[in-house]
N, C-alpha and C positions, 0 to 999 in steps of 0.2 A: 091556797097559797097566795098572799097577797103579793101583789104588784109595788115593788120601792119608786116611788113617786122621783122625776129627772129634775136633778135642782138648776138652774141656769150657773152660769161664771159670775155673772151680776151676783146674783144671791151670797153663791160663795165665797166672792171677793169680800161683801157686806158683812158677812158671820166672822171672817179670818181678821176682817179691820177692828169688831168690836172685840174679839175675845185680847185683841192684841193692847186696846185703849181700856180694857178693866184692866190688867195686867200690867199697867203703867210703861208700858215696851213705848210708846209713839200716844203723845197729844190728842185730846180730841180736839177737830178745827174751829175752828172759830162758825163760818159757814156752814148752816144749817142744809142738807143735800134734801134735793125734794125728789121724792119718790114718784118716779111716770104714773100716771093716773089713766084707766082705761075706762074708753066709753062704748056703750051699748051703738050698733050703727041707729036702732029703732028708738033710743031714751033722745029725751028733748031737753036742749040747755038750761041751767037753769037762771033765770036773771042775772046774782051776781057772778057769773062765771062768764056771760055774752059781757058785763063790764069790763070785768078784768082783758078777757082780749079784745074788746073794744081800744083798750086804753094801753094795752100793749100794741096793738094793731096802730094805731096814733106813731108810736114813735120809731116801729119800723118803716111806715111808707114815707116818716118826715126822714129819716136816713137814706132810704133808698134813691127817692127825690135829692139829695145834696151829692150822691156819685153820678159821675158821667158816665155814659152808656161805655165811651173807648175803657173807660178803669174797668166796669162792671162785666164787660167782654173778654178782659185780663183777666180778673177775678174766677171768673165760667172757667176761661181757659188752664186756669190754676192751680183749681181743684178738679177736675181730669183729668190733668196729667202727675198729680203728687208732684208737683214742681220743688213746693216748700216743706217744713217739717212737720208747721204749725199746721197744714193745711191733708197732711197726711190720711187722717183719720174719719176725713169727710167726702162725700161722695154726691159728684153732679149728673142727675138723673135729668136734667131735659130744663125746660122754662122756669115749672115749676119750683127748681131746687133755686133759681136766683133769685126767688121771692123770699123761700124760707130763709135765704140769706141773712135780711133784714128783719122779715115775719117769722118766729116759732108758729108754724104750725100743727093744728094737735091731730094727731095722725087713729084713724080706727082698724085696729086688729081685732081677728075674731077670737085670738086664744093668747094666752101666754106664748106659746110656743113657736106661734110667726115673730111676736115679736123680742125673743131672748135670738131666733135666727138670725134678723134684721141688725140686734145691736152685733154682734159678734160679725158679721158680713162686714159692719162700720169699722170694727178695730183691727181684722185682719187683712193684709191685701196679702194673696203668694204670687203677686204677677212676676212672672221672671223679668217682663223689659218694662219702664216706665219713661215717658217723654218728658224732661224737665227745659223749663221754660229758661230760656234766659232772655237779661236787661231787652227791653224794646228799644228800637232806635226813629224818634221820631224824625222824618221828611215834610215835604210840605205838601205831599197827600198823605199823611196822615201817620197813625203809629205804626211802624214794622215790626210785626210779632217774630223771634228766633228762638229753636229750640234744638234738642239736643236727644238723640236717641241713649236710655243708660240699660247696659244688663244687670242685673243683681245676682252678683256673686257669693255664695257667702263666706263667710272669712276671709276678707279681702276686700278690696275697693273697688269700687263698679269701672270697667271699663268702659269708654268712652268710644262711639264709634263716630267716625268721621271726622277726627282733630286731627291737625297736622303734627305732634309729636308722640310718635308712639316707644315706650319703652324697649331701649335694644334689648336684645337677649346674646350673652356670651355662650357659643355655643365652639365645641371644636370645629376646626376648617376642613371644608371638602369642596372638590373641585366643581366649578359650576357646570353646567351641561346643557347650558343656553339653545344651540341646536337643537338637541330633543324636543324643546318647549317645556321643561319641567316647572312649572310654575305653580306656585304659589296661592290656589284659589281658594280657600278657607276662607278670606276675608272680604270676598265678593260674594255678588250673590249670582252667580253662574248656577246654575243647576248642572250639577256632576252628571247626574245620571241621563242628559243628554248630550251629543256630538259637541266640542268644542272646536270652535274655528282657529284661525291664525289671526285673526283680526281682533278677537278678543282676547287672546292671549297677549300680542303685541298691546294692546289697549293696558289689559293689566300690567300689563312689567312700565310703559309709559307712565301711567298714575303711580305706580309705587316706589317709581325713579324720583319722580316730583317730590313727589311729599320727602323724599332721600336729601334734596337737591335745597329744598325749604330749611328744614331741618339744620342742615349744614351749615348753608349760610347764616340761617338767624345766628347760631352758637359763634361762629369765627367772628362775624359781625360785633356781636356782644364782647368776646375779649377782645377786639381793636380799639372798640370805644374806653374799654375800662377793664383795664389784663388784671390788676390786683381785686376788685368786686369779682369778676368774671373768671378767676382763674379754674374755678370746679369746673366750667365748660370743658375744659381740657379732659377729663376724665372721662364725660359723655364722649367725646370725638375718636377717644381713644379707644371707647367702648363699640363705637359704630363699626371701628375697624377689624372686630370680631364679628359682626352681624355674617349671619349664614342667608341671609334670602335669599332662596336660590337665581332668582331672575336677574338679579342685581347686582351679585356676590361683589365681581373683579371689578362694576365701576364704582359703586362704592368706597371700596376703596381705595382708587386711585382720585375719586374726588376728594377725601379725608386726607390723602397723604401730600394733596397739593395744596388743602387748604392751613393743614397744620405749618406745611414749609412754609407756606407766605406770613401766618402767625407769629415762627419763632421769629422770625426773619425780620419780621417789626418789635417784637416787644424782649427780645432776647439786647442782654447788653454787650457791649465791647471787654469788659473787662472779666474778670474770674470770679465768682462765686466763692468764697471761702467761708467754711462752717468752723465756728468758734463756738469752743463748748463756754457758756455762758450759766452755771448753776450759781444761786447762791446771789445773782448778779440783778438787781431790781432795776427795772426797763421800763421807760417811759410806753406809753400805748400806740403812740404811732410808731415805736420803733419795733415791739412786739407783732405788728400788723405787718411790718415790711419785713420783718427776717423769719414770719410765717408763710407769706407769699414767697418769697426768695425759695426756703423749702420744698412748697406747692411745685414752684417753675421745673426747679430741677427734678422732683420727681418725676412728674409728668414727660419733661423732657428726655430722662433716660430710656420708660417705659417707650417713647415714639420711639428711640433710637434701637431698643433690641427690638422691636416690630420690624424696622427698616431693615437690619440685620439679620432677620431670619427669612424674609424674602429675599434678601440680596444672595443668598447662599444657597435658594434655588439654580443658578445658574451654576455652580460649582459643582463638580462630578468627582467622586473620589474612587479608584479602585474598584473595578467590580461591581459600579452603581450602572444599572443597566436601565435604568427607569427612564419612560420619555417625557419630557416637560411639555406641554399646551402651551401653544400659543400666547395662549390669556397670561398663562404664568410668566412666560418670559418677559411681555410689555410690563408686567408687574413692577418682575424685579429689577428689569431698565431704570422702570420711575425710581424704585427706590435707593439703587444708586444713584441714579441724578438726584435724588433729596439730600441723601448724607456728602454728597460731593458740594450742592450750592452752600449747605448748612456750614461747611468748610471752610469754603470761600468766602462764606458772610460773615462770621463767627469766628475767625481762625485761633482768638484767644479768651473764646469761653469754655465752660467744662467741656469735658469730654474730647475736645478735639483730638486731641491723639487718638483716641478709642474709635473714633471716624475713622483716622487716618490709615490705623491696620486695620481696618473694614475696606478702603477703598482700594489703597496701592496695591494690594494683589490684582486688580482687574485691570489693571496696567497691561496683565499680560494671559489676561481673558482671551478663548478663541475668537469671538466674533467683534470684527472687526468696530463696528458703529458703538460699542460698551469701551474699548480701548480707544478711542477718538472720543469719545463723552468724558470719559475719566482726566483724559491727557489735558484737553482743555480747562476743566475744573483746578488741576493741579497744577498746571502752571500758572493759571490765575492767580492761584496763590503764593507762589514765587514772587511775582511781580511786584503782592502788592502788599510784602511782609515787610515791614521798614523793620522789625528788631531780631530778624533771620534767627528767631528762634522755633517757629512751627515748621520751618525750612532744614533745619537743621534735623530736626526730628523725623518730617519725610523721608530727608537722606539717612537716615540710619535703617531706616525701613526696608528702603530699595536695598542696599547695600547687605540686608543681613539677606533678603530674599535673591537677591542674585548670587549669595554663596551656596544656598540650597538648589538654583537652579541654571546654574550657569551653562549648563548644554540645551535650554530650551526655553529661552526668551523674546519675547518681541522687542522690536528697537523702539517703540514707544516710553519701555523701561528706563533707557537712556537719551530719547529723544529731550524729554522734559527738563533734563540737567542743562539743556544747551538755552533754555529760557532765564538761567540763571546771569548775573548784572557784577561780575565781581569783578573790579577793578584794581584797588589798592591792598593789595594783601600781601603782609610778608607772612611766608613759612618759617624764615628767621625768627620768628620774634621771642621766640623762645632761648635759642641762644644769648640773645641781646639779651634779656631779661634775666639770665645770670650771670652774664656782665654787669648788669646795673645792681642786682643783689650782691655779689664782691662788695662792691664799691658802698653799697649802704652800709653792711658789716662793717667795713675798714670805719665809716663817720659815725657809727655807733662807736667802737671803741674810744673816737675820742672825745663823743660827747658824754662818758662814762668818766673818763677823767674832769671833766666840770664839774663848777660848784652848782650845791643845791639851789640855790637863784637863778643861773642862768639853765641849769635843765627845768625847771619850773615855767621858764619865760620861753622855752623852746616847744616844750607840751601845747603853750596856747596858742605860740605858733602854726605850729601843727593842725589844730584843732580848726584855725581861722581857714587855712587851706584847703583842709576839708568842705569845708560847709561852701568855700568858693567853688572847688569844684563841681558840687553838686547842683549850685545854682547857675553854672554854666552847662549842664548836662553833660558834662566830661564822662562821666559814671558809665550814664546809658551808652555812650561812641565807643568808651573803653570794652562793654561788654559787648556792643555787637562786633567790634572788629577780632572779640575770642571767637566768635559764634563762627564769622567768615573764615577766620583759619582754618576750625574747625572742618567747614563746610567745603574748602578745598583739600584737606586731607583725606576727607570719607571720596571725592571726586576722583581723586589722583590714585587713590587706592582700587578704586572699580577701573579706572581706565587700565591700570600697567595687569591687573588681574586679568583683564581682558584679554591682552595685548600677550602677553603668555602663553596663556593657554585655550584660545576660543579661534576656532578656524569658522564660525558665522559668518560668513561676508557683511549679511547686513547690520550686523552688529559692531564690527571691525568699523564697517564704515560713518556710523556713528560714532563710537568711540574716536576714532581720529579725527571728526569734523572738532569733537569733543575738545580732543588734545589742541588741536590750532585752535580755538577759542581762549583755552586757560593755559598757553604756554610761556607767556608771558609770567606766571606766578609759579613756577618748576621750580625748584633747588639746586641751585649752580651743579653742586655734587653729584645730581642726577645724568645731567646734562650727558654727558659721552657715552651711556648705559644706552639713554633713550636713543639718542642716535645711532646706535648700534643696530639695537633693535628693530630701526624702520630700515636702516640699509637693508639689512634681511626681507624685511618685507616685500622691499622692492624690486625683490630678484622672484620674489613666486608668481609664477604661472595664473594662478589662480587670482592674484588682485587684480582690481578691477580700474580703470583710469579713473576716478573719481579719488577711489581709495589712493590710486599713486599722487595723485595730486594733494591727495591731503596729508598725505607723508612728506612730500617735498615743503609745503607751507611749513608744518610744522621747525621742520628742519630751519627753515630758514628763518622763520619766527626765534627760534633760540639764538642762532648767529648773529641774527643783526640787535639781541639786547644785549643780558649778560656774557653772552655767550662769545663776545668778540674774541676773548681772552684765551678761549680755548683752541688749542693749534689744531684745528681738523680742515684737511680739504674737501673744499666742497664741489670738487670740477664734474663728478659723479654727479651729480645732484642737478647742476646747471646743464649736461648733455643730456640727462632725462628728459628736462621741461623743455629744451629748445627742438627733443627728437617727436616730442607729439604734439607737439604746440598746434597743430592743421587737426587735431583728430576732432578736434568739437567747433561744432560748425551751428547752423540757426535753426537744423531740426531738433530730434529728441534732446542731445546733447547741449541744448545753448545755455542750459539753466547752469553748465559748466565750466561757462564765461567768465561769471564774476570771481568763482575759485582762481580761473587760469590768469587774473587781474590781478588780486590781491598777492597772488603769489610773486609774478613779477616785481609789483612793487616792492615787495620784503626784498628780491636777490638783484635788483636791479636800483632802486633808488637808494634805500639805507643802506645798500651795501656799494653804494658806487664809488666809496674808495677804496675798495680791495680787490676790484673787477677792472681789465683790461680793456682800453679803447674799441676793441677788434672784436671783443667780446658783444661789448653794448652796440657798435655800429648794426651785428649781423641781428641780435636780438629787435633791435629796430625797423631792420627792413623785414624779417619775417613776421614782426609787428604787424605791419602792413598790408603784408597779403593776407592775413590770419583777420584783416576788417572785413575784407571782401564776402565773406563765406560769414557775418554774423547778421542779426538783425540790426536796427540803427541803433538801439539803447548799446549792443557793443561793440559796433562799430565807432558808437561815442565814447566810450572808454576806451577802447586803443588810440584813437586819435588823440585823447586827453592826455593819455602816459606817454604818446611820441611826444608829443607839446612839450610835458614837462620834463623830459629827457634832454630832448634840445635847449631847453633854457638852461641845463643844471650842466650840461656838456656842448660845446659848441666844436667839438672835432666831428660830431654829427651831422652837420651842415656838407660835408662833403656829397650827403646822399643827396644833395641839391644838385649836385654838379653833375651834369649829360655829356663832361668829358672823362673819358674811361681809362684813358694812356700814364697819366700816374698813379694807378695803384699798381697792386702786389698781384699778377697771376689774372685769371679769370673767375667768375663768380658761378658758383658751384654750391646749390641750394639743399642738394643731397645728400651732403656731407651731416654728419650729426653733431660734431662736435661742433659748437659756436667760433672757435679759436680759428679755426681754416677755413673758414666759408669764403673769405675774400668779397665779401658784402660791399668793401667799399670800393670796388670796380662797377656796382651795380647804380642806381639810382631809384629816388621814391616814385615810379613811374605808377603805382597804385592811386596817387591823389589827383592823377589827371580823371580818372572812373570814381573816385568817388565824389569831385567836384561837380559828377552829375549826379547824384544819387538824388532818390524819391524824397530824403526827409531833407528840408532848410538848414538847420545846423549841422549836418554833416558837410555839407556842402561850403558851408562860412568855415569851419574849422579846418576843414582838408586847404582849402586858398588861404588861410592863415599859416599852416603849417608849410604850402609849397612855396610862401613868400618870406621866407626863414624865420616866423615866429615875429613877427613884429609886434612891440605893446602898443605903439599910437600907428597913424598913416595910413597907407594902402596896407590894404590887406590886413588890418589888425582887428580881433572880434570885440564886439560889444562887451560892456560891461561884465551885463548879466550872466552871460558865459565865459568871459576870460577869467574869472574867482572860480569859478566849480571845481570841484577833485575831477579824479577818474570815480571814484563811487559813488558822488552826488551825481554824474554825469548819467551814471550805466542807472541811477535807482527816479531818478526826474523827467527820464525820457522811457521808462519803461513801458510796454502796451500791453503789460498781462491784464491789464482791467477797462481793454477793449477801451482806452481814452487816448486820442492822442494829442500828444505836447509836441510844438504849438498845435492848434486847432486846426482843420483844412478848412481853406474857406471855399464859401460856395461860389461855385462858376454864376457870370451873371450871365443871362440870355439874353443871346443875338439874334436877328434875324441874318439867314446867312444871305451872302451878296448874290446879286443877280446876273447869272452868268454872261459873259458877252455873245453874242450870234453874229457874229461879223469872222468869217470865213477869209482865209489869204491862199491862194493857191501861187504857184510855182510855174506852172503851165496853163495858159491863159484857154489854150483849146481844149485842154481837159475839162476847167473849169466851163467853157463853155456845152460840153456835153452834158456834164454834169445839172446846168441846169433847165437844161430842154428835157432832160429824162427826168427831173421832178414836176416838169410843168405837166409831160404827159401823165404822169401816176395825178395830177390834182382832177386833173378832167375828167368829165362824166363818162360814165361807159366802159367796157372792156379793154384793157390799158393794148392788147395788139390789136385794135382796130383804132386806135390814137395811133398807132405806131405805124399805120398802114398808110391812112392819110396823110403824115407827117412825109 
């Protein structure tokens, strides 16, 4: 049986090339291919064959000779590591291969068979890793060779180890378990299979923070320089925020969610993105490149925002959810309300904002307390600093629908936020008005109906010209926020009397009514006797608190002393309240209850000091007085300021100057409640002698202003500087919650103290003389009774 003879791949390729070039299939080349030639190791060259590599030998050493050893060390290193493609199929065997380089050298094999081996070794490589070279970088010792480890994977692109960007992987989320040490070592080279420390664990999750941290930055970095090239970043950023490393997981993503807010935060515009369908419509190329980007923003931008929303609603618990949140989870979903809260505040009228806004306002009335104080801040900020009180407006409807759903279980934060609000000029009227003024248009349409066609013609371009002035006066925009602010007190007024009905909260009552005294100046006449109704009652339960009674009384008197003059209601109730607790707040817990018990005054005592009896104001004044003693100086300087300006606005008050007591009415009787019979003006201001001493300067200058009947020039009249102050620049200028005080103390200079005198006087001359024969014995030497002996 004969033996089928092993044909090499060389052979075979050779057979399959010619049958293919008779066949007319592929060209035969141009280039004549020369077939390897073998030599006996024992046969001797023959002449012209030692020529021919003579002369090939010529012009490999003149080539090798023109590279530099640094190239030719490149080179070596080049084809060892398969760096290149060209260089792939070649293989560097030691010295000798950087000859062949240059020199074909003719190599002796003993068979076919080593060498069909040898070619096939050259064309295949199966290394699974190969080190590719990259660029040198020369210094001035010399060239810096860098290279790069590759795996070969197949069907697939060689991963790269050791680069700082490694492809995320979106994978579903699970909680990290950091404490464990579950880490991540596939990508080290730990050896599993012995004991792992804590020190290499910590080491690992440090390096794989870094490269996280690298990563991050470069990408935000790159869209700040250039957000429309740069905007695909956003995809990657948003991709990291899925990354499961275990070691990494939660900071990771709280560094992605702080670097995207500070992104949007810069390249996000003030105004509204609108998408116009544009088909059919041919667009210049930079305009196609910017309403592709415009696109890009907003998609990305949503995708952050329901990310930020589905952490944020970790913290939400519904019904029967018994599951415990981790720590890590909670600082999560903190951050990610503070991102769609700043996002808010920076942005208040670009997409999405309302979509924020019922994301955030529920946490208004979040259990824990530091998420309800992050939120309230954010949202009042935005109050502030909304000049066309339309993202304001939309807030309030929020709150408002969400306090009908929960009105028996909210935080006063809910309603805190409304009191940041700035509205001063708002009629509730205006609506009435405005169909007064529509009548009246109707009635001069009829009779511009009766005109001829000329002059309605000439009246249209009238019109038209008024138009276009108001718009260039910005009338339009004034017109539309002063809807917005109507608005925006109707949703107010409607939560407050809601309240005010039906919620026995204290602390919500008590906000609401700080509420109502802020915005009762813009009430509805028609209201007016309702409302007052309703806080009389208030005022009789047990359960309110003196804050809350005092902010029923402001309010009260807030209505009277505006529109309210009109309406016949006594208000002697109202005035025995204030003057029966007037001593209850004093300069401990209670003093922040000062400036209420101020303000209020002034409503029922200035603006209304012509509907109020001499007798009344006298007693109000002197209990003024003693109610300084018991405050700190900031209200002690507000009482003294309202006596002040009492006495200039009434001068039958000057009697409390007066230290003769025989023309008044009765004796003076401080325990009466009513104002009306105190008989105050038997008494005297004897409070400004105590606090003409007091600790702070200006108390002390305003008390001898006021004990020298209010003088504007001369003895006793105050400086400039504080004779212009109110009573509430007075109580907010000299205030010391911020540990400063106005004026400054100054510092004591150092004395040396004096030297006291030692000159003795005695009375009795022989005392005196014992006295100092008995010190002369104690100076002398020896045991003072045998000085005494001798003596």
């Amino acid at each position: 049986m004969s033996v089928k003879a092993k044909v090499s791949k060389a052979k075979r390729n050779n057979q399959k090339k010619n049958k293919l070039i008779k066949q007319g299939v592929i060209k035969k080349g141009l280039k004549k291919i020369r077939k390897p030639q073998v030599h006996n190791k024992v046969a001797k060259k023959a002449p012209q064959q030692c020529d021919a590599s003579e002369e090939e030998s010529d012009h490999g050493e003149d080539m090798l000779q023109m590279v530099e050893e640094e190239d030719l060390d490149f080179l070596k290193q080049a084809i060892t590591n398969r760096s290149y493609g060209i260089l792939n199929k070649v293989k560097y065997s030691g010295r000798q291969q950087a000859i062949s380089l240059a020199k074909p050298k003719k190599k002796k094999h003993d068979n076919d068979e080593t060498l069909e081996n040898e070619y096939e070794n050259q064309i295949e490589d199966t290394s699974v890793k190969r080190i590719r070279a990259l660029l040198p970088v020369k210094t001035q010792k010399g060239l810096v060779h860098q290279e790069i480890v590759e795996e070969i994977v197949e069907d697939s692109e060689p991963i790269k180890k050791g680069t700082v960007f490694e492809t995320p992987q979106n994978v579903d989320e699970e909680e990290e378990d950091s404490e464990e040490g579950d880490f991540s070592l596939h990508e080290t080279d730990i050896d599993l299979s012995k004991p792992i420390s804590v020190t290499q664990l910590l080491a690992t999750r440090n390096e794989t923070l870094r490269q996280k941290k690298i990563h991050i930055g470069t990408l935000s970095s790159g869209l700040l320089e250039n957000p429309e090239e740069k905007v695909t970043n956003l995809r990657t950023l948003l991709n990291l925020m899925d990354d499961e490393t275990p070691e990494v997981f939660f900071t990771v993503r709280k560094l992605v969610i702080m670097s995207l807010l500070e992104v949007f935060k810069d390249i996000l515009p003030d105004f509204e993105i609108k998408s116009i369908n544009l088909d059919g419509v041919k667009l210049k190329k930079d305009t196609l490149k910017l309403q592709k980007y415009e696109e890009n923003l907003l998609l990305y931008y949503k995708k952050f925002l329901q990310k930020l929303e589905k952490y944020c609603f970790w913290l939400v618990k519904k019904k029967g959810d018994s599951r415990k949140i981790s720590e890590e989870e909670v600082k999560l979903s903190e951050l990610s309300i503070q991102a769609m809260a700043e996002l808010l505040s920076a942005h208040p009228y670009f997409n999405y904002a309302q979509n924020i806004a019922q994301v955030v306002v529920p946490f208004l009335n979040n259990p824990r307390k530091n998420v309800r104080d992050l939120v309230k801040g954010f949202v009042c900020n935005v109050f502030r600093e909304d000049k066309k009180e339309e993202i304001t407006l939309k807030i309030l409807r929020l709150i408002n629908s969400y306090l009908k759903t929960h009105a028996q279980n909210v935080n006063p934060e809910m309603l805190e936020v409304l009191l940041v609000l700035n509205l001063k000029d708002v009629n509730l009227d205006a609506e009435k008005e405005q169909d007064v003024k529509n009548k009246k248009l109707q009635a001069k349409k009829g009779r511009l109906l009766q005109l001829s066609k000329r002059e309605r013609k000439r009246k249209k371009k009238l019109q038209e010209l008024e138009k276009e002035m108001l718009e260039t006066r910005a009338e339009e925009s004034r017109i539309v926020k002063q809807q917005n602010q109507t608005e925006i007190m109707k949703i107010i007024f409607n939560i407050y009397f809601r309240i005010l009905k039906n919620s026995e909260n204290r602390k919500m009552l008590s906000v609401c009514l700080e509420g109502l005294t802020k915005f009762a100046h813009c009430i509805n006449l028609e209201y007016y006797v309702d409302i007052v109704n309703v806080l009389s009652h208030l005022l009789k339960q047990d359960w309110l608190g003196y804050r809350e009674q005092l902010h029923c009384i402001q309010t009260i008197f807030i209505m009277l002393s505006g529109q309210g003059e009109a309406i016949n209601i006594d208000p002697t109730r109202f005035y025995v309240n204030l003057y029966r607790d007037l001593l209850t707040t004093h300069s401990g817990k209670t003093h922040k209850n000062s400036i209420i018990v101020l303000k209020t005054l002034i409503d029922a005592l200035i603006k209304r000091r012509k509907k109020i009896t001499n007798k009344r104001t006298i007693n109000f004044v002197k209990k003024l007085a003693t109610f300084s003693l018991q405050l700190l100086h900031n209200g002690s300087l507000g009482c003294l300021g309202l006596i002040k300006t009492l006495m200039q606005l009434n001068r039958s008050i000057d009697i409390l100057l007066d230290l003769d007591s025989s023309g008044g009415e009765g004796k003076f009787q401080p325990e009466i409640e009513d104002p009306e019979y105190a008989n105050a003006s038997n008494s005297a201001l004897f409070e400004t002698v105590l606090l003409s001493r007091h600790y702070h300067p200006v108390v002390r200058k305003i008390s001898r202003n006021i004990a020298s009947g209010v003088p504007a020039t001369g003895d006793g009249s105050l400086p400039l500087e504080y004779g212009k102050l109110t009573v509430e620049q007075l109580y907010a200028d000299f205030d010391m919650s911020q540990m400063a005080f106005n004026p400054p103390v100054p510092v004591l200079k150092s004395t040396n103290p004096k030297a006291r005198s030692k000159k003795r006087n005695f009375a009795d001359l022989a005392f005196e003389k014992e006295c100092r024969d008995f010190l002369k014995v104690m100076k002398s030497p020896g045991p003072f009774w045998i000085s005494l002996k001798i003596n």
